[in-house]
SERO-4910 file (N, C-alpha, C, O; in steps of 0.05 Angstrom, whole numbers):
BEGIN
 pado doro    nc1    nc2    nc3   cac1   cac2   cac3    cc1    cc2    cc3    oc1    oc2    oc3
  Unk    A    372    838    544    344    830    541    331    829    568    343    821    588
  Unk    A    310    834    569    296    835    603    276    806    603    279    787    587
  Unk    A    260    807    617    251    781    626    223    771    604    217    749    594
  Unk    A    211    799    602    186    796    576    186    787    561    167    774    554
  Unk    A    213    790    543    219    784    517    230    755    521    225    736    507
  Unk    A    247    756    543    260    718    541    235    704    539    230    686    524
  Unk    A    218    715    560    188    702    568    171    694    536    163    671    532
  Unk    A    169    711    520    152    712    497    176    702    479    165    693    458
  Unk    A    203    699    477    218    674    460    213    651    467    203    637    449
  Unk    A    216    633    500    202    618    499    183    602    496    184    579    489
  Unk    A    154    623    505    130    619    492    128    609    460    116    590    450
  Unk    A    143    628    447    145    622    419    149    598    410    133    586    396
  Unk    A    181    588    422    200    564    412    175    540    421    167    523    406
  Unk    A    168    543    442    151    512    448    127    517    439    110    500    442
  Unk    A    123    537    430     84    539    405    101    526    388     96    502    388
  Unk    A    123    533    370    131    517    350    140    492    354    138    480    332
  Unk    A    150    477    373    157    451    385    126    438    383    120    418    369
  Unk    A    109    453    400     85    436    394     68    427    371     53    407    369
  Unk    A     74    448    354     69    443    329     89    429    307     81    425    284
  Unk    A    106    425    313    128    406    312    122    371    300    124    357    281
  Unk    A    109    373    335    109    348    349     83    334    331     81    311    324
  Unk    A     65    355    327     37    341    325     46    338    294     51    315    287
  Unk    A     48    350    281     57    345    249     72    319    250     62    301    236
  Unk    A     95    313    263    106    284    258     84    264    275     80    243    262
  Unk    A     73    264    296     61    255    296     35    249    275     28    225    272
  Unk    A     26    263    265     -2    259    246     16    243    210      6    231    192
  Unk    A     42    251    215     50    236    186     62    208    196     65    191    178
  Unk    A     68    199    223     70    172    231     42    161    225     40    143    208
  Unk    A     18    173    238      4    160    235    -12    150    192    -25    133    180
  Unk    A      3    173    191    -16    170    164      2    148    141     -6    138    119
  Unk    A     26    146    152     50    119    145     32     95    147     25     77    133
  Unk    A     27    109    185     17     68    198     -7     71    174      2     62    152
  Unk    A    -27     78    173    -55     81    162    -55     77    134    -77     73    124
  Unk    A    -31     77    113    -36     82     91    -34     49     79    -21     30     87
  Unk    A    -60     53     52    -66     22     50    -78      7     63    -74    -17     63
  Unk    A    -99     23     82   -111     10    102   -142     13     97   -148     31     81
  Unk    A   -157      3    106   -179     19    104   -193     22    143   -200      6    160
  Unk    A   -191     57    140   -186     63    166   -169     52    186   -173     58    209
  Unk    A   -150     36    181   -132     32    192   -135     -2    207   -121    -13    224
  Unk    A   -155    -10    192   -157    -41    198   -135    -66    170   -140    -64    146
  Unk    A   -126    -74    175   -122    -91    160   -134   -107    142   -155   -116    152
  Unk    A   -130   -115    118   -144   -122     98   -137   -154     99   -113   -156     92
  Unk    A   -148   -180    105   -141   -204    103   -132   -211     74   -137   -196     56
  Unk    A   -119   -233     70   -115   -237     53   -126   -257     42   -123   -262     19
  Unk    A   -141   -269     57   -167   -288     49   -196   -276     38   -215   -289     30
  Unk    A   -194   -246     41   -213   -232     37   -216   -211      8   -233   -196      0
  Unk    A   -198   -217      0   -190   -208    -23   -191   -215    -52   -171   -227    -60
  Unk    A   -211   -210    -71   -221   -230    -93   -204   -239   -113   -213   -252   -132
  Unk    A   -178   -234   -111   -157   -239   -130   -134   -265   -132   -111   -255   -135
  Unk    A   -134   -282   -131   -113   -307   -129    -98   -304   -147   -106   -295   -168
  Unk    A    -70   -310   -142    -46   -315   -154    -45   -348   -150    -44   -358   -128
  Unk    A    -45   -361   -171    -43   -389   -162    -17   -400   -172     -7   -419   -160
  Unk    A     -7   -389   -191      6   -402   -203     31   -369   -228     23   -353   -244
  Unk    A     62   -377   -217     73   -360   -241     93   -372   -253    111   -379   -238
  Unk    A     98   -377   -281    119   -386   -292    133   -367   -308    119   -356   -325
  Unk    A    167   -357   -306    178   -343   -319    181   -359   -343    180   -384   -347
  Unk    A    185   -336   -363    185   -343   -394    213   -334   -399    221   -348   -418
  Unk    A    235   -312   -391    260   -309   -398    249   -272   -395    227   -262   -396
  Unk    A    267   -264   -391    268   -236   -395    253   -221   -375    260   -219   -351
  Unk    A    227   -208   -387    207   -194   -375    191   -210   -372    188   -214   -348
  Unk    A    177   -223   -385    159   -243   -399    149   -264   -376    167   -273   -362
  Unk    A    126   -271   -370    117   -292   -359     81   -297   -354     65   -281   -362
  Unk    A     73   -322   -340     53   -336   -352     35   -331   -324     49   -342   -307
  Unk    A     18   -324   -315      4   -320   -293    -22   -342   -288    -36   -337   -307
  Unk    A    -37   -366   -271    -54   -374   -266    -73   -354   -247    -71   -356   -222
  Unk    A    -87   -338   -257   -102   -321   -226   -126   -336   -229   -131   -348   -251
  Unk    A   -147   -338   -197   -161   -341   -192   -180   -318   -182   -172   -306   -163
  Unk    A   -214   -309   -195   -216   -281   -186   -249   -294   -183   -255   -307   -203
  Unk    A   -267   -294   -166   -299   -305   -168   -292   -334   -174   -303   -339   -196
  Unk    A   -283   -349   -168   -281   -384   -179   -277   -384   -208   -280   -405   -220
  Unk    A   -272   -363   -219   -255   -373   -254   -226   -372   -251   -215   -355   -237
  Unk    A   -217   -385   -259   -190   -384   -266   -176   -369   -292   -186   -380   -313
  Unk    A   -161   -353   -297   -156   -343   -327   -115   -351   -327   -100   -352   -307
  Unk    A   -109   -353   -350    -93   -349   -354    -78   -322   -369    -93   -307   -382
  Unk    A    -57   -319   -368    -44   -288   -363    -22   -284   -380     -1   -297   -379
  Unk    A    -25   -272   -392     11   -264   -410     24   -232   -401     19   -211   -413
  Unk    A     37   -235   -381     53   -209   -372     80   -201   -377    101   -210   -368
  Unk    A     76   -179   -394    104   -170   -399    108   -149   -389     92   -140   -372
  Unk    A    134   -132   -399    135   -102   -388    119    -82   -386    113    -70   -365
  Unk    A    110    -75   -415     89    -61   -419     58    -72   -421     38    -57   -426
  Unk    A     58    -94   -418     28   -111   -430     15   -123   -404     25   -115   -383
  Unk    A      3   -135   -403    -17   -154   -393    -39   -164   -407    -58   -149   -412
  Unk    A    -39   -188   -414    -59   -189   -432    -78   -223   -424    -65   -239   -411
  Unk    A   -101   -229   -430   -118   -251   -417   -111   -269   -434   -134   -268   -444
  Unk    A   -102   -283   -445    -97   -314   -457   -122   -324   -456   -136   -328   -476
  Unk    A   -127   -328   -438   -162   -353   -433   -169   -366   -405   -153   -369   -387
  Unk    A   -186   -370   -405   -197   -378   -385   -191   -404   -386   -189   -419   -406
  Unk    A   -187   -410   -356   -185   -436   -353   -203   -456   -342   -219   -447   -325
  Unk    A   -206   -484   -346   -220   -504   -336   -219   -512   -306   -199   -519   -293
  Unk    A   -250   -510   -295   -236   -512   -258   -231   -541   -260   -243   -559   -273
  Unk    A   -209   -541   -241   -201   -581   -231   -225   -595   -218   -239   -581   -202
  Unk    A   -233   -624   -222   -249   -627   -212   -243   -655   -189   -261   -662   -174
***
């Protein structure tokens, strides 16, 4: 092989190294990023959904208190279901 061709294999191998590099780089980033919005963190005080309260029932089965806008509802969750029971009374 003479010097051209080693010359233009190298060239080659590190166009593909660089393109390599930037692909794992852009899927690290899109790991860090995912579930984010733009890549800020979402508080958890900021979020309209409360879990206040869960009691298992046996099995799959159990009893949810969420808090979502200042109502409270109660919850019947099973495997396949979710279903609203009722609203609940705020404490006063």
């Amino acid at each position: 092989m003479d010097t051209a061709s080693l010359s233009g294999a190298a060239s080659s191998i590190a166009a593909l190294l660089a393109i390599l590099f930037t692909l794992a780089g852009a899927a690290f980033l899109l790991r860090r990023l995912r579930g984010t919005a733009w890549g800020q963190k979402l508080n958890a005080a900021a979020q309209p959904i409360n879990v206040l309260a869960t009691r298992p029932l046996g099995g799959q089965h159990s009893l949810v208190i969420a808090e979502a806008e200042g109502q409270r509802f109660l919850i019947g969750i099973s495997r396949g279901n979710i279903t609203t029971i009722g609203r609940l009374n705020a404490h006063d």
